[in-house]
C-alpha positions in Angstrom: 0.0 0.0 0.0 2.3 2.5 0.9 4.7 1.7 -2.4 1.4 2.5 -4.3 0.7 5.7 -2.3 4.2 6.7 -2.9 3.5 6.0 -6.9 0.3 7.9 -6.7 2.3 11.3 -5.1 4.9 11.1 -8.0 2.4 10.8 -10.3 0.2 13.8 -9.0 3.7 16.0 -8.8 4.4 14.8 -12.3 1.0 16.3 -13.6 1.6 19.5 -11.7 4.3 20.2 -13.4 3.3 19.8 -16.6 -0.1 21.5 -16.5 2.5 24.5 -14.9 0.6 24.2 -11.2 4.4 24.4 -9.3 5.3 26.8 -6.7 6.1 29.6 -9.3 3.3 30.3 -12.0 4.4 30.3 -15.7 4.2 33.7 -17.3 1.3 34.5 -19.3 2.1 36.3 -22.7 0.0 39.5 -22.1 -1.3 40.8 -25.8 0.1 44.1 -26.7 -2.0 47.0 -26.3 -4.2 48.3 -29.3 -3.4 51.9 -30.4 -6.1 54.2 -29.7 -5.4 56.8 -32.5 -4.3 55.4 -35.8 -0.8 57.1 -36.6 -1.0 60.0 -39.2 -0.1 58.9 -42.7 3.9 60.2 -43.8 3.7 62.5 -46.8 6.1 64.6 -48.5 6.4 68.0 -47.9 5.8 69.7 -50.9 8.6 72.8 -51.7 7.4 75.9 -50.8 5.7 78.1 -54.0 7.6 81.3 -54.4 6.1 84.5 -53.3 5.3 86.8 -56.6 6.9 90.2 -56.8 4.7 92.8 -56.7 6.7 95.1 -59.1 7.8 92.4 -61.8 6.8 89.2 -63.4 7.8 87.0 -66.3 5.0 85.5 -68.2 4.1 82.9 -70.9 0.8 83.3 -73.0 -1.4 81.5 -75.8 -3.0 83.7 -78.1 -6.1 82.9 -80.1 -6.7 85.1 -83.2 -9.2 85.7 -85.3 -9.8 86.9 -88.4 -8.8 90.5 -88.7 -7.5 90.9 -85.6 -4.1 92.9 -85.8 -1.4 91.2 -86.9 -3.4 87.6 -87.3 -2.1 85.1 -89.4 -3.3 84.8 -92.9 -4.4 81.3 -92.7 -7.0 82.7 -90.4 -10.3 81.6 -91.1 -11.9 81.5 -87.4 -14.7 84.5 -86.5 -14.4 86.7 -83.3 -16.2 84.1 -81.0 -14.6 80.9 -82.5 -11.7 81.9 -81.2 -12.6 83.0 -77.7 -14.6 79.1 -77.5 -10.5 78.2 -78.6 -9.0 79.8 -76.1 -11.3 79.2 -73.3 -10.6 75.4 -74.8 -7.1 75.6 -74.0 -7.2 77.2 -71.0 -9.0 74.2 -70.1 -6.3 71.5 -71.1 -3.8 74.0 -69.5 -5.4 74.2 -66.1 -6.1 70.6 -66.3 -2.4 69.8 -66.2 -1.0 70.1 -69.6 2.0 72.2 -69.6 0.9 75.5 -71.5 5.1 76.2 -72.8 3.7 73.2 -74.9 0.3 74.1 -75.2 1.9 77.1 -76.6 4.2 75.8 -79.0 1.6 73.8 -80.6 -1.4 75.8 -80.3 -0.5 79.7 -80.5 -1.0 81.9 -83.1 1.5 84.3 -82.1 4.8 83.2 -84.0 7.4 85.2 -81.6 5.8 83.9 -78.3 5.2 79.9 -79.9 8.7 79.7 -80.8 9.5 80.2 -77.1 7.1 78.0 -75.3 4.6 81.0 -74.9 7.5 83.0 -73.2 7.2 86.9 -73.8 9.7 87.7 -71.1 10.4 89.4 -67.8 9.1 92.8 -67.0 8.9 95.5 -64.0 5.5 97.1 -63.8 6.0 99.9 -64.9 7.8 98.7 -68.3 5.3 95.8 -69.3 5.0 95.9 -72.9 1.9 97.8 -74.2 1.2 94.6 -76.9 0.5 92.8 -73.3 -1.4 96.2 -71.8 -4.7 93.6 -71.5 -2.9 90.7 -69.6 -1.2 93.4 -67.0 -3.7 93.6 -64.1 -4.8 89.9 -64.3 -1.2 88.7 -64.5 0.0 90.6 -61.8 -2.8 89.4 -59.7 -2.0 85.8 -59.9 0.6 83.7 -58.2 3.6 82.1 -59.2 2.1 79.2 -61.5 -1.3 80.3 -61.9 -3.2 81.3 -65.1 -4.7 84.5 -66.2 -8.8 84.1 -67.4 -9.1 84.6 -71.1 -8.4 88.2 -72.1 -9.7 90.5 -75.2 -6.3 91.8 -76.9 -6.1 93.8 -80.1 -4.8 90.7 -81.7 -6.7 88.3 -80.5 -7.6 86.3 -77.2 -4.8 85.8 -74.7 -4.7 83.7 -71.3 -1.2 84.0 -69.4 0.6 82.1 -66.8 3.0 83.5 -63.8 6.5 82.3 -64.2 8.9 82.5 -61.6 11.4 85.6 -62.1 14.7 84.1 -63.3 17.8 86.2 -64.7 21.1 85.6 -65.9 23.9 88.7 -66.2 26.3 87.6 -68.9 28.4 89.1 -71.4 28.6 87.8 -75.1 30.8 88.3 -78.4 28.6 88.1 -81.6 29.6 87.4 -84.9 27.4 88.1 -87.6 27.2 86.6 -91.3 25.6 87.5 -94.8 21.9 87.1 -94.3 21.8 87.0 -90.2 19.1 89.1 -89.0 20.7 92.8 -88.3 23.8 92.1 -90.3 24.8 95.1 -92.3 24.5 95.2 -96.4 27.7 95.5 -97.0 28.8 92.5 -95.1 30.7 89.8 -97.0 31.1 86.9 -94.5 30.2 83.6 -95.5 28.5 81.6 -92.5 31.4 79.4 -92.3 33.7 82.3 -91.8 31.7 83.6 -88.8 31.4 79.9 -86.7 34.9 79.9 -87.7 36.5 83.5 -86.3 33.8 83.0 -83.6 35.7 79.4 -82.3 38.9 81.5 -82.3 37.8 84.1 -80.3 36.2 81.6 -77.7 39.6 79.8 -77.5 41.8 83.4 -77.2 39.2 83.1 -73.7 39.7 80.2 -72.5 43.4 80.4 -73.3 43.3 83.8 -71.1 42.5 86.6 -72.7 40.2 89.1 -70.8 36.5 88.1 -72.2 35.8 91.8 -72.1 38.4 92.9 -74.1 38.0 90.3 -77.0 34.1 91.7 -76.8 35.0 95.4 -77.3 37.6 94.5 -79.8 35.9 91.9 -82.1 31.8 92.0 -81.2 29.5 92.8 -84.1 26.5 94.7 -81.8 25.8 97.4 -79.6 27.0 95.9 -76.3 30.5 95.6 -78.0 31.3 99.6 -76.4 30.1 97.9 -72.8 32.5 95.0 -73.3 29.2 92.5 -74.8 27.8 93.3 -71.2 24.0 92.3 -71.9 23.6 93.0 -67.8 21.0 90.7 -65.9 18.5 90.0 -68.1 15.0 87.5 -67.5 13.5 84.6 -68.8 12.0 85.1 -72.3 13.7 87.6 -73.9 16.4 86.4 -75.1 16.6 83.9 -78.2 16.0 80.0 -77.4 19.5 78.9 -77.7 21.0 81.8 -76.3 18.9 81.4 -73.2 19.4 77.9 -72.8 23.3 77.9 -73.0 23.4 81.4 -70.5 21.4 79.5 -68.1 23.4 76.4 -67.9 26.1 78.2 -67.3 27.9 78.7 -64.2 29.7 81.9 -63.2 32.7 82.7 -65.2 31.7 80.0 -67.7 32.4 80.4 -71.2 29.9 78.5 -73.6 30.7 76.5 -76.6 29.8 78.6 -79.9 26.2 79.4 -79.9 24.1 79.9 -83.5 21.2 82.1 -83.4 19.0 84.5 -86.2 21.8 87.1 -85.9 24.9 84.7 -86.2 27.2 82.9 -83.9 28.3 84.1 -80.0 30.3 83.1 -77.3 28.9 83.4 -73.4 30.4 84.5 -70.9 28.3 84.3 -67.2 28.9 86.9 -65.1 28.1 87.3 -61.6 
C-alpha cells in the first residue's frame, strides 16, 4: 500500500508540473496594447511656392486670333467668337495639367511667343509691354504658377501664366554673317567664316584673354562699347538657344559657340 501511495504522489507531482501548477506560475504572454489613434499617414512635404513680386513678373501666354485681328495670321479663317470658345478650350487643357510652354508651341497663333514656349519675357511694372497692356492687371494678380482668365487683346484672345522671375547677367561676343538678321548690307562673310573667327575668339578666352576685351575688340552689336555686357536679363527675352546655354552656365563660364537669327556668340556668365 504504501509503495502504491508513494507512486500515486509522483504521479500527482508529475501532472503539476506539466499543467505548470508548481510553486512559481508560468508567465502569461499579455497581448500588446491596441493603439487608440491610428498614426498620421507620412507625406512629403511639398517645396514651398515662391512668393510673386509685386513690381515684376515674367509670363508665358497663348493667343487665339481671329480673323482680322491685328497682326493675325493669314491662314485665319476663325470669327471673333470661335476663337474666344479656342482659347477658353485651351485654358482648359492647361489648367487641367497640360504644360501650356507646350500648349503654346503647338497651339498659339502668335509666331514670336510659340517659338519660345509662350514666353514673352520678364518685365517691372511699370515697363510691361503695351502689346500685353490687357494681360497686366490679371497677371500681376495671380501667383507664381497660376493662369490668367481669357483676355480681349487687339490681336486676339490671350490667357497668361505667372513664371517665376529668373535672370542671368552675362556678357557675349557676336559674330554676324551675310543674311543673319541685323547684319549690315555691306557684309561679306560667309556663315562658315563667322562659326569659324567666332571658335577663335572663344579659345583666345579660354586660353586667357580678358572676355571683355576680346568683346570690345571683335563683337558685331551694340553691347561691344560695354564689353558685350547684356547685364541681368530675364527669362524670355532672349533667343531659345541663347537662353538655354546662359542658363546652364555657371559663373565665369564660357559656352561653346552658340548659333542664333543674328549669327554665332560666345557666353560668358557673369556674376
Amino acid at each position: 500500500m504504501t509503495r502504491r501511495l508513494r507512486r500515486i504522489g509522483l504521479l500527482a507531482l508529475l501532472l503539476s508540473l506539466a499543467l505548470g501548477c508548481g510553486d512559481e506560475p508560468a508567465p502569461t504572454a499579455q497581448p500588446e496594447p491596441t493603439p487608440t489613434v491610428e498614426p498620421p499617414a507620412l507625406e512629403p512635404t511639398p517645396a514651398p511656392t515662391p512668393e510673386a513680386d509685386p513690381n515684376e513678373a515674367c509670363a508665358r501666354v497663348v493667343v487665339v486670333a481671329w480673323q482680322g485681328a491685328t497682326a493675325a495670321p493669314a491662314e485665319i479663317t476663325r470669327n471673333k467668337d470661335e476663337a474666344r470658345v479656342r482659347a477658353e478650350a485651351l485654358l482648359a487643357r492647361v489648367n487641367g495639367g497640360e504644360d501650356l510652354s507646350v500648349v503654346a508651341s503647338a497651339e498659339s497663333d502668335a509666331p514670336s511667343s510659340r517659338a519660345r514656349g509662350g514666353a514673352i519675357g520678364t518685365f517691372v511694372r511699370d515697363e510691361w509691354p503695351e502689346l500685353f497692356a490687357p494681360l497686366k492687371d490679371p497677371l500681376f494678380a495671380a501667383a507664381i504658377g497660376a493662369r490668367t482668365p481669357v483676355v480681349e487683346a487687339p490681336f486676339g484672345w490671350v490667357f497668361g501664366e505667372r513664371c517665376a522671375v529668373e535672370k542671368v547677367h552675362t556678357r557675349h561676343l557676336l559674330i554676324r554673317y551675310t543674311g543673319a538678321r541685323n547684319a549690315p548690307e555691306d557684309l561679306q562673310r560667309s556663315q562658315d567664316a563667322a562659326r569659324t573667327l567666332a571658335a577663335e575668339l572663344r579659345q583666345a578666352a579660354l586660353d586667357g584673354r580678358s572676355f571683355e576685351e576680346l568683346a570690345r575688340e571683335h563683337s558685331e552689336d551694340g553691347s561691344a562699347e560695354r564689353g558685350g555686357d547684356l547685364g541681368s536679363v530675364g527669362r524670355g527675352l532672349f533667343q531659345p538657344p541663347y537662353e538655354e546655354a546662359a542658363f546652364a552656365l555657371p559663373v565665369g563660364g564660357i559656352s561653346d559657340v552658340v548659333e542664333t537669327v543674328y549669327g554665332y556668340h560666345v557666353i560668358q556668365r557673369v556674376q
